[in-house]
Every structure is written in structure tokens, then in C-alpha cells.
C-alpha positions as CSV (number, residue, x, y, z in Angstrom):
1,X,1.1,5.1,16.5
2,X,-1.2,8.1,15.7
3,X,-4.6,7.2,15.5
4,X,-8.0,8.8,15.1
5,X,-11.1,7.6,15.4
6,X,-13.6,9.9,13.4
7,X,-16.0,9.5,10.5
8,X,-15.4,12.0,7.3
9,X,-18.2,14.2,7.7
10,X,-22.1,14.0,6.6
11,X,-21.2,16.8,3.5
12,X,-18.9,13.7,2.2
13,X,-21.5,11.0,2.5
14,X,-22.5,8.8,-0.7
15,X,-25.7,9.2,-3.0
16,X,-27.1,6.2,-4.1
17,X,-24.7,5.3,-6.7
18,X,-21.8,7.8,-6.5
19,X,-19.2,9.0,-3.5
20,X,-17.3,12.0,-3.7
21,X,-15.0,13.7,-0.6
22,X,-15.7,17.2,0.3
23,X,-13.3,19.7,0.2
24,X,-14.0,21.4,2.9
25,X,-14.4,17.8,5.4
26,X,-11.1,16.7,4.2
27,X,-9.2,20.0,4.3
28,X,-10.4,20.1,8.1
29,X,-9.5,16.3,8.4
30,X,-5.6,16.6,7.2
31,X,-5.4,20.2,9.4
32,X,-7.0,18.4,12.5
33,X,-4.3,15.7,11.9
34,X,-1.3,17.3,10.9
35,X,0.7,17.4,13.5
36,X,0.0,13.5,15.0
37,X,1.5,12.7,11.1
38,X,4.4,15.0,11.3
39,X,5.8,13.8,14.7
40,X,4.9,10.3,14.8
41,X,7.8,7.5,14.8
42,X,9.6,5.6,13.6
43,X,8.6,8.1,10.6
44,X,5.9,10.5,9.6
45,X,2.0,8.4,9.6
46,X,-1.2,8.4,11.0
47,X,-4.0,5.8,10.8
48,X,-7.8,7.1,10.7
49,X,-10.8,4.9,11.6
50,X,-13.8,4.7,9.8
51,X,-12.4,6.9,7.0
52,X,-15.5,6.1,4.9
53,X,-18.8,6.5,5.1
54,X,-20.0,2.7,6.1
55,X,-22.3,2.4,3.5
56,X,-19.3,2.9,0.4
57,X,-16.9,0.6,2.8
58,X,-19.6,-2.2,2.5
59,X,-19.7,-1.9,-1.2
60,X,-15.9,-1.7,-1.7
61,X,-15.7,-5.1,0.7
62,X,-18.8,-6.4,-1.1
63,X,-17.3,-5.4,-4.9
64,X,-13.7,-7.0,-4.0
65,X,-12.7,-9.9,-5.9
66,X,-11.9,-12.8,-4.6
67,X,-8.3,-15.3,-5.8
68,X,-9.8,-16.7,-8.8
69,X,-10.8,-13.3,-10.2
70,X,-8.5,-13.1,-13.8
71,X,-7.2,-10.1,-13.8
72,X,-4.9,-10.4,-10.5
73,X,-1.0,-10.9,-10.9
74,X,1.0,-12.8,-8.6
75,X,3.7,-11.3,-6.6
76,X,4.3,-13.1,-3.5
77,X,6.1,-11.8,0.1
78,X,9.0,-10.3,-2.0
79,X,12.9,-11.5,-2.2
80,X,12.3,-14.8,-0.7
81,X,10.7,-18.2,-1.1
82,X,7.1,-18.9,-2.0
83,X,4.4,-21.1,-2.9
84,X,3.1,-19.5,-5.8
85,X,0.0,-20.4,-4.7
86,X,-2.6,-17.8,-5.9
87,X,-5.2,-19.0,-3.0
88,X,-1.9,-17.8,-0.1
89,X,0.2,-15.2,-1.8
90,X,0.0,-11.6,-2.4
91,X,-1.9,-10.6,-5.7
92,X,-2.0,-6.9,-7.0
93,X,-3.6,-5.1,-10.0
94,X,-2.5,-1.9,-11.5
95,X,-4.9,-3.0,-14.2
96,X,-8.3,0.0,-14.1
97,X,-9.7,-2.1,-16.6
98,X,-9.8,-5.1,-14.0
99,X,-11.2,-2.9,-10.8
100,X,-15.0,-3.9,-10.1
101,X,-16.8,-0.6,-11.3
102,X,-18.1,1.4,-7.8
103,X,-14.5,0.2,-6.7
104,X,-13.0,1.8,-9.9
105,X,-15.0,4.6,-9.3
106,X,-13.7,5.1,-5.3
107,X,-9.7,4.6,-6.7
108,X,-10.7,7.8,-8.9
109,X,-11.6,9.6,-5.5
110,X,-9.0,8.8,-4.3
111,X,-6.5,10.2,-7.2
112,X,-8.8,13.4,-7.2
113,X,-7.6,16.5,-6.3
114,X,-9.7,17.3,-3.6
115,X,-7.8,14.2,-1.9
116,X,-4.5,15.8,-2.9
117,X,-5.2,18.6,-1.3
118,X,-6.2,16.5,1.9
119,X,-3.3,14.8,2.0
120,X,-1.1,17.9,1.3
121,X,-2.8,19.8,4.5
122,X,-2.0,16.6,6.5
123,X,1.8,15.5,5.5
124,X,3.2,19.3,4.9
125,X,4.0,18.6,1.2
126,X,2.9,21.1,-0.9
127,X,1.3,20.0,-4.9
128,X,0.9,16.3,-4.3
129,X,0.9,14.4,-7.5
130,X,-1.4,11.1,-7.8
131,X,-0.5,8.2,-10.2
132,X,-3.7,7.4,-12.4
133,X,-1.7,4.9,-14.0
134,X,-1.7,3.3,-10.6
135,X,1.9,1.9,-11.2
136,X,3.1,-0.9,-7.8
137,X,-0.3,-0.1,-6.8
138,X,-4.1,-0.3,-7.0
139,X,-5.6,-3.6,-5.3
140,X,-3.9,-5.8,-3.2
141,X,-5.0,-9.2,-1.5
142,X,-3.0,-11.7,0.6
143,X,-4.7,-14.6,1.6
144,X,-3.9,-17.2,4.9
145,X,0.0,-18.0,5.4
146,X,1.0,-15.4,3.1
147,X,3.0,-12.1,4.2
148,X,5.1,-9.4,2.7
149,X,8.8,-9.1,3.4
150,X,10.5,-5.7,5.1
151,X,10.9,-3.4,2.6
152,X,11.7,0.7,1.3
153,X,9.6,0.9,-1.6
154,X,10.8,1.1,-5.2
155,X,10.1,4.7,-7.0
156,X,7.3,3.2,-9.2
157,X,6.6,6.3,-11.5
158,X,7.9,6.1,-14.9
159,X,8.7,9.3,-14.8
160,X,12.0,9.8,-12.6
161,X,11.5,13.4,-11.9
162,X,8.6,12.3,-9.6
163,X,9.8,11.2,-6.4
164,X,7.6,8.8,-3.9
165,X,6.9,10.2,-0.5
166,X,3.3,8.9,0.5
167,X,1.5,6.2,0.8
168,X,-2.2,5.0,1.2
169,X,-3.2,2.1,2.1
170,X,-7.3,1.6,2.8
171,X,-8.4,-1.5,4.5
172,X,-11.7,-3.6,3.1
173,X,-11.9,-6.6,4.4
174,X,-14.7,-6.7,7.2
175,X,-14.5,-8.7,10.4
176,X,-10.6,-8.8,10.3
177,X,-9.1,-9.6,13.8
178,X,-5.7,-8.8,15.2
179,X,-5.1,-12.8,16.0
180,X,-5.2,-12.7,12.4
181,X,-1.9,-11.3,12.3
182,X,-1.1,-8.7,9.2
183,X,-0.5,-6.1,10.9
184,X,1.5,-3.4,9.1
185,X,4.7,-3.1,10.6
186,X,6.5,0.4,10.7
187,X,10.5,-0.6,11.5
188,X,13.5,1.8,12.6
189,X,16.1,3.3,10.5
190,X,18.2,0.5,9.9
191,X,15.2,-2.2,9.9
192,X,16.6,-3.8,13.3
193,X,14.0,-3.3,15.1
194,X,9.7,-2.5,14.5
195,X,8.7,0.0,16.1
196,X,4.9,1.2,15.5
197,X,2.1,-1.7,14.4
198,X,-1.3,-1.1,12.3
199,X,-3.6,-3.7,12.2
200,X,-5.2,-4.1,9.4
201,X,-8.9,-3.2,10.1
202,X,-12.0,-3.0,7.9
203,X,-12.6,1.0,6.6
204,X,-9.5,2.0,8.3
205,X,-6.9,4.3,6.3
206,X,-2.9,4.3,6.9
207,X,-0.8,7.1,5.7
208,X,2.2,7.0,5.7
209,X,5.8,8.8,4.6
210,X,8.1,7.1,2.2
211,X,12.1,7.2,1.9
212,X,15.1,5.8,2.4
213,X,14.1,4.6,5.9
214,X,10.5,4.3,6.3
215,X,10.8,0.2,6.3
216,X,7.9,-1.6,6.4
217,X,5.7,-4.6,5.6
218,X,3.4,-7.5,7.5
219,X,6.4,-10.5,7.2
220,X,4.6,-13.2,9.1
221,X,2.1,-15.4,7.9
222,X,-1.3,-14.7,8.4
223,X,-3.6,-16.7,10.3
224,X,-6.8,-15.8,9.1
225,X,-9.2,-18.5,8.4
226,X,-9.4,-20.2,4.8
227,X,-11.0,-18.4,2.4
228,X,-11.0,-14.6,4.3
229,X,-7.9,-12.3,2.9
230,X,-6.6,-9.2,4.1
231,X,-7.8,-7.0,1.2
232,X,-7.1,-3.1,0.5
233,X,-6.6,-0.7,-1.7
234,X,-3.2,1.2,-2.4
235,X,-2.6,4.6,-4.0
236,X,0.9,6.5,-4.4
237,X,1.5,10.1,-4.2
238,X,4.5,12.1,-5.5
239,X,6.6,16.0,-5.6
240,X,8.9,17.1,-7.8
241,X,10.2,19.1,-4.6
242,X,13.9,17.5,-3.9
243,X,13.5,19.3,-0.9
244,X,11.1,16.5,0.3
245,X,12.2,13.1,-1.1
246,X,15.2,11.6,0.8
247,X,15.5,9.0,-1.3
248,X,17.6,8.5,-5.2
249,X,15.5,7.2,-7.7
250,X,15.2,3.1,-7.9
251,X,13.0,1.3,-9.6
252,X,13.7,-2.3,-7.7
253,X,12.7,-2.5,-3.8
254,X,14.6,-2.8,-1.3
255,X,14.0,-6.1,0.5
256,X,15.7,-7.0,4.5
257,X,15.4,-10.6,6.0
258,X,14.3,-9.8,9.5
259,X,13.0,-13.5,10.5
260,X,13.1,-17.2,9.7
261,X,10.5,-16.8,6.6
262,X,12.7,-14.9,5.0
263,X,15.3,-17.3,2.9
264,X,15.6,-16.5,-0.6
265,X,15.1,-18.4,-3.6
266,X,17.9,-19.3,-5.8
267,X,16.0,-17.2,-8.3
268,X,16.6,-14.0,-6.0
269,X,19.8,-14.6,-5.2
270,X,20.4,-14.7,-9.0
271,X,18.5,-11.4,-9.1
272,X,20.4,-9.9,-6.3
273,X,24.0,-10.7,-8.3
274,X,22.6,-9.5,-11.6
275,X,21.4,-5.9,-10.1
276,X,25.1,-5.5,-9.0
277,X,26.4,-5.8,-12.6
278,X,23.1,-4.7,-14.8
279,X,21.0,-2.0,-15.5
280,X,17.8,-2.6,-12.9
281,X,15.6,-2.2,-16.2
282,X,17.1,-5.1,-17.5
283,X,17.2,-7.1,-14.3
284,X,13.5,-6.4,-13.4
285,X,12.0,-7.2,-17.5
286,X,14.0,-10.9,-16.6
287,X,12.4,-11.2,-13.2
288,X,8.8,-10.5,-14.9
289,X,9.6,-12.9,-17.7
290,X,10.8,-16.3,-15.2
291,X,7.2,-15.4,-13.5
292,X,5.1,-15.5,-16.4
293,X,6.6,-18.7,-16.9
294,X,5.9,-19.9,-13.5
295,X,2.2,-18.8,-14.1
């Protein structure tokens, strides 16, 4: 695992009510880090400590919402069985309108171009897009016994020229512990084996290259005390450079079994037969409709 432990510099630091990134910090941030992304295994990532100031990481862990906040959507470990309980399982928002405001405000920093440049200086791709429709990702919160299957990622853009290739994923909640458990895992080519772990610890960033065979996930259960959740924020980046995606355009993702937790429901195996035979637009509009009857 490449990691780094160093603070974005003072020129980046918050004002009382507003944070913005500095050009200048964050192009020398991706440069200084460039090379620890491009050769690391089992795919390109890097992990960077105390990636924000700590007075805007207090706020974001402050601002989070907790289970019972209304505008989070149930979505569980993936292709397999769960409890569909909102207090365990993993709950997202794409939603803007639902993000507490300063945390609203950070997601915009985070979509801004001066990040995109950042992150093009680190990973080698040239004209990163951002998503500011935040599609598959935005907030995410998993709370004690609750996990997230092995997994490529779908291509969540609506548009299908844009093609996937990295992803951000910003830890918030403070005090996390790696007896906890959630640590991401990073597994080999054909998902046999994991290779690199990242625990998931408060103000600490992951980046990380997506394709065909950049599986990953946190598939155990977590065993965090009742009532603390492993919290973070997501964003998604994308090229129209074919040169740099290696993977075809799906919009369903692709789940692996890799231990006991993993038995699917009758609903996914139904899922998995009807993707063989139907459009995945059609098969993924049923799948949303069976869960807003479940909740």
C-alpha cells in the first residue's frame, strides 16, 4: 500500500465558514505522489493521511448524519442476503439536496477543478471529468455487522461516452479502530486473493484506479460498537480517452462471493438470470422497484 502521511498545506487551510484547495498545494501534492499511485499493486492507488485541514474534518464528522436521517437509501453489502436493517446496512445519497450544507459545500471542492487537476497530476490521466450529479456516489455509511461485497464497479455516468477510472473515497468517522474491521480491501486480478488493505481512518483519503480488475470492497462485518458507523464521502471521476479505461461500458456491478457472507438471495439469483436475457436498464428499474417495496 502507498501511503503518505502529510497535511495539505497552510495556503489550503479553511476561513471561518468556507474551505477551498489551493492550486498550487495540490498540484505539488499529486506530483509528490505520482509515482507511489502509478506502481502500486494489486492496481494503481495511494492513501494520504490527514488530507484535510483538521478543523474542516471535524465539521464534516460533526455535520454527518446519522441512520435515521430521511434522505438516505438503502442498499446493503450487494448481491447477497441482508437484513434490510437501516441501523446495519450500507446507506448512500446521490441526493445534494439531502447533504448537510458545509458538507455540501466540501463535495463541491471536491468536484472543482482545481481537484481535477490534482488528481490528473497524481493518476497520469490527462482532463479528468467530475460527476456533479454525484451518480453511485456522494455519502456513504455502514453501520455494525454490515459490509460490502467484492466488487468492479458499474460505469455509473449516464452518459456512456464517459468512462470510470478513479475513485475517491474520504474517511469521516473519528476514533475508527482497525479491530473495527472495514478495512477497504484491494483484491488481485481474478478476485482470488486480496492483496493491499486500507483501514478506514478518520481524515484519511483513498484513491484509487478503476477497471475491469481493480476488485474491491470491506466483505466482513464490521465490529464497531453500536451506534458508531464507518462514514465517508465518495466522488467519481471520468475520460473520454479509450486509451485509459480498460473496461466496456456496464451499468450493473459486478459482484464475487469470496467468503461465507456471501449467499445470495433468491431475489439476486433472479436478477442474475434476468441480466442474461434483458437489457440491464430493464433489470436494474425492477431491482429498484422490489426495494422500494421492501422499504
Amino acid at each position: 500500500m502507498a501511503t503518505v502521511d502529510v497535511s495539505v498545506p497552510s495556503e489550503a487551510k479553511p476561513s471561518s465558514d468556507f474551505f477551498y484547495f489551493s492550486r498550487e498545494a495540490m498540484r505539488d501534492l499529486g506530483l509528490r505522489h505520482a509515482e507511489a499511485f502509478q506502481s502500486a499493486k494489486p492496481f494503481p492507488h495511494v492513501v494520504i493521511d490527514d488530507f484535510l485541514p483538521l478543523e474542516v474534518a471535524r465539521r464534516i464528522a460533526s455535520t454527518f448524519p446519522d441512520s435515521a436521517y430521511p434522505g438516505w437509501r438503502l442498499t446493503g453489502p450487494g448481491d447477497a442476503k441482508h437484513s434490510n436493517d437501516r441501523r446495519i446496512e450500507k446507506l448512500t445519497t446521490g441526493n445534494e439536496e439531502t447533504f448537510p450544507p458545509y458538507i455540501r459545500h466540501v463535495m463541491y471542492g471536491l468536484q472543482s477543478g482545481v481537484f481535477c487537476d490534482f488528481l490528473s497530476r497524481l493518476t497520469g490521466i490527462e482532463f479528468l471529468s467530475p460527476d456533479p450529479g454525484f451518480h453511485g456516489c456522494g455519502l456513504h455509511s455502514t453501520g455494525r455487522g454490515g459490509r460490502l461485497m467484492v466488487h468492479v464497479d458499474a460505469s455509473r455516468h449516464p452518459d456512456k461516452k464517459m468512462s470510470q477510472v478513479i475513485n475517491c473515497l474520504y474517511y469521516c468517522t473519528p476514533d475508527w479502530k482497525p479491530e473495527y474491521g472495514g478495512a477497504l480491501e484491494l483484491w488481485n486480478e481474478d478476485a482470488s486473493a486480496c492483496v493491499t488493505k486500507i483501514e478506514p481512518l478518520f481524515n484519511r483519503m483513498a484513491v484509487f484506479f478503476t477497471g475491469r480488475r481493480s476488485f474491491h470492497g470491506h466483505p466482513h462485518p464490521l465490529a464497531c460498537p453500536d451506534g458508531l458507523r464507518r462514514n465517508s464521502l465518495a466522488t467519481y471521476y471520468y475520460t473520454t480517452d479509450e486509451t485509459k479505461a480498460d473496461i466496456d461500458y456496464t451499468n450493473y456491478v459486478q459482484w464475487v462471493a469470496t467468503n461465507e457472507h456471501d449467499a445470495a438471495s433468491l431475489q439476486h439469483r433472479v436478477k442474475s438470470r434476468m441480466r442474461k436475457h434483458l437489457p440491464a436498464s430493464v433489470v436494474n428499474r425492477a431491482a429498484t422497484w422490489v426495494r422500494r417495496l421492501k422499504s
